[in-house]
C-alpha positions as CSV (number, residue, x, y, z in Angstrom):
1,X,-60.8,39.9,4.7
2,X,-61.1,37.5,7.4
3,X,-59.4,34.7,5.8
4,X,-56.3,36.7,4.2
5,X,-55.8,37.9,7.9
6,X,-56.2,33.8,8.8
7,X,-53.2,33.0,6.2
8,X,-50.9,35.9,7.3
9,X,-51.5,34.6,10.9
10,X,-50.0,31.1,9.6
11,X,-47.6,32.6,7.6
12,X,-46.6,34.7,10.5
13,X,-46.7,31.6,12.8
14,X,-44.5,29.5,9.7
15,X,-41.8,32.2,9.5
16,X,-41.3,32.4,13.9
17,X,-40.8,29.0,13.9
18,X,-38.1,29.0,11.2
19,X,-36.5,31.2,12.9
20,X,-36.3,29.5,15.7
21,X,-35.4,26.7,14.1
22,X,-32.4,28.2,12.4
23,X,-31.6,30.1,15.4
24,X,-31.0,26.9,17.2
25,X,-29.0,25.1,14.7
26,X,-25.9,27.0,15.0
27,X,-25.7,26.2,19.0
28,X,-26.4,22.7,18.0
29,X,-23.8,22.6,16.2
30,X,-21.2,24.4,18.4
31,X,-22.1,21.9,20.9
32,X,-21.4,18.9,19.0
33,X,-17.6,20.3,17.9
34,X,-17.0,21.2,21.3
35,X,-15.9,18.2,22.1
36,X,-14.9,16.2,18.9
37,X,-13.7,12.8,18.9
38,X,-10.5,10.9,17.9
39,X,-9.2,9.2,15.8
40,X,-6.4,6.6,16.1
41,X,-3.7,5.9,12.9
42,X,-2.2,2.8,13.6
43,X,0.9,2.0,11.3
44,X,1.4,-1.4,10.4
45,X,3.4,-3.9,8.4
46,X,2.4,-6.5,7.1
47,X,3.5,-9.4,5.4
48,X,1.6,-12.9,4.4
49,X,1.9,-14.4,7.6
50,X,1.8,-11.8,10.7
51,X,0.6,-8.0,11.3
52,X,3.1,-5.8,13.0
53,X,2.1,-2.4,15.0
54,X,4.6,0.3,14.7
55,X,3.4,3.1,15.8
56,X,0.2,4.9,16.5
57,X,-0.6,8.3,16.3
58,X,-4.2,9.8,18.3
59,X,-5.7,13.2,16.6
60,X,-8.8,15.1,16.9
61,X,-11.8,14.2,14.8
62,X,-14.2,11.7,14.2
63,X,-14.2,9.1,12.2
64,X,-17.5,8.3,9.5
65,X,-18.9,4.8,11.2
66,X,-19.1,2.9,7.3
67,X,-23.3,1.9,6.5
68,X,-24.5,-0.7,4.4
69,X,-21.2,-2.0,2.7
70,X,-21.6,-5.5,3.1
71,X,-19.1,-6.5,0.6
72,X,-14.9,-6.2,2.3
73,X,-12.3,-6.0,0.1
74,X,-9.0,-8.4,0.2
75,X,-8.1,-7.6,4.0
76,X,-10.9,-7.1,6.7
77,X,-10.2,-6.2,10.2
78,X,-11.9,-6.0,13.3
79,X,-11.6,-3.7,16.7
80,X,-12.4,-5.0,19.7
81,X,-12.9,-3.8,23.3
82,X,-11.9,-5.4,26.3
83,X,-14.4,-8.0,26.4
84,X,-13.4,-9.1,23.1
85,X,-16.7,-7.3,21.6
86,X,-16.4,-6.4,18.4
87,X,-17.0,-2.5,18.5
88,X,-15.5,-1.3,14.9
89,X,-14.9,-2.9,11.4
90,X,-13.6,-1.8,7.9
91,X,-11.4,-3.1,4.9
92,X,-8.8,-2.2,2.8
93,X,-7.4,-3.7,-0.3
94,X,-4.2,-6.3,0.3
95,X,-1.1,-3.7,0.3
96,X,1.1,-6.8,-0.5
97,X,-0.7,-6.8,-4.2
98,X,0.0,-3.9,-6.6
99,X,-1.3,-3.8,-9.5
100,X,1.2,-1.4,-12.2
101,X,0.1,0.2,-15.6
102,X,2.8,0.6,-18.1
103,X,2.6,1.3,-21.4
104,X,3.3,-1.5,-24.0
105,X,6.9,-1.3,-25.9
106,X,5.4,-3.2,-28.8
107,X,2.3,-1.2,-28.9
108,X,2.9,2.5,-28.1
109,X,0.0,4.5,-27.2
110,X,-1.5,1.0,-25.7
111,X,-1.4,0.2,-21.7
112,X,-0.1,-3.3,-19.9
113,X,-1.0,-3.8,-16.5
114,X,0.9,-6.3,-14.4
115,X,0.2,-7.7,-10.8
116,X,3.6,-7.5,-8.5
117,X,3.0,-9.4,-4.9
118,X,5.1,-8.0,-2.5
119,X,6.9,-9.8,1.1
120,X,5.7,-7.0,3.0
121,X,4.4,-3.2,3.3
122,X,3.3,-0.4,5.4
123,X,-0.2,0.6,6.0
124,X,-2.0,2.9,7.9
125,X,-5.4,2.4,9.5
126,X,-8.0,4.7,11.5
127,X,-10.2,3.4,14.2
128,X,-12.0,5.9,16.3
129,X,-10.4,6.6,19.7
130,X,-13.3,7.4,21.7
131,X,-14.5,3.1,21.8
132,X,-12.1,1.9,24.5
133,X,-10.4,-0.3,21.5
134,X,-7.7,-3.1,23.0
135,X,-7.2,-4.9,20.1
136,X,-7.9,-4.8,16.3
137,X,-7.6,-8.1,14.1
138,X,-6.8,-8.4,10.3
139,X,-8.4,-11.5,8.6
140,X,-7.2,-12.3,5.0
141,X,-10.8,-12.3,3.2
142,X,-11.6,-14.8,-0.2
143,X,-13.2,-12.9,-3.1
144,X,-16.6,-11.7,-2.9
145,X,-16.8,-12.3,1.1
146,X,-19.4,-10.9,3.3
147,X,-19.6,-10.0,6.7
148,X,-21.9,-13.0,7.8
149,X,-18.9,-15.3,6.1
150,X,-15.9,-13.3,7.2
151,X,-14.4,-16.0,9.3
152,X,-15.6,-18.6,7.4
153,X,-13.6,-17.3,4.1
154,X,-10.9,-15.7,5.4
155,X,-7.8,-16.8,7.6
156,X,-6.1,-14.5,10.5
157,X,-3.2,-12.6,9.4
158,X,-2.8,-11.3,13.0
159,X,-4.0,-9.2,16.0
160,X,-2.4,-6.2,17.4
161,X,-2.8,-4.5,21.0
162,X,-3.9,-0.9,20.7
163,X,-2.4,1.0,23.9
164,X,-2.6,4.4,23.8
165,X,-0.4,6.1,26.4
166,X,-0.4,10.0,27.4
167,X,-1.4,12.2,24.7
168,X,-2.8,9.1,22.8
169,X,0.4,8.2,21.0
170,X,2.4,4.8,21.8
């Protein structure tokens, strides 16, 4: 008797303390969204030789910070604070090269694919808005690059000023 009063003491103690627990979550939660971030769009264009900002565009949120992925695709770029600290990084893949599908007129029911470079093109990029960003940098990246060897492989395409006036937009 003594012992099944022991275990429904723990079990009593177990169950308060999931309730608390669970009880708790919810206001953690509310805190955290009551004040989300921001996230900036900046639209660009870009062609082989220059990046161009032409417009930018703040709106609530937060932005996932990108772990692990050491490997960047054809166009890395950097944001950087004031200092000139790197404070944000990501890739995308070269909007100048588009790669088209089309079925085969010789062999219907069979796929082509062709690679078109173009002059230029307009992107969109999101940085968080909430890191005092003054600048973000696009490098053109050689295949297979890595963050250690970003410089190293890649040449500068450009840097643009991020100012973000009233209401965050430019």
């Amino acid at each position: 008797m003594r012992k099944m009063m022991m275990l429904f003491s723990m079990g009593a103690i177990a169950l308060l303390i999931l309730i608390v627990v669970a009880g708790a979550a919810p206001m953690l939660r509310a805190e955290e969204n009551t004040s989300p971030g921001e996230i900036v769009f900046l639209h660009l264009q870009i062609d082989s030789a220059r990046v161009t900002l032409l417009d930018t565009r703040t709106v609530a949120g937060s932005l996932k910070i990108p772990r692990g992925d050491r490997v960047y695709r054809a166009v890395y770029f950097e944001a950087a604070d004031k200092s000139g600290k790197v404070v944000y990084q990501g890739s995308i893949d070269d909007p100048l090269v588009k790669r088209l599908e089309y079925e085969d007129p010789d062999n219907p029911g069979k796929l082509k694919s062709k690679t078109v470079i173009l002059d230029n093109a307009e992107l969109t990029v999101r940085i968080p808005g909430n890191m005092n960003i003054e600048s973000v940098s696009f490098y053109r990246l050689g295949a297979g690059a890595d963050i250690a060897s970003k410089k190293e492989m890649g040449r500068l395409i450009g840097s643009v000023p991020v100012t973000l006036g009233a209401g965050g937009d430019r």
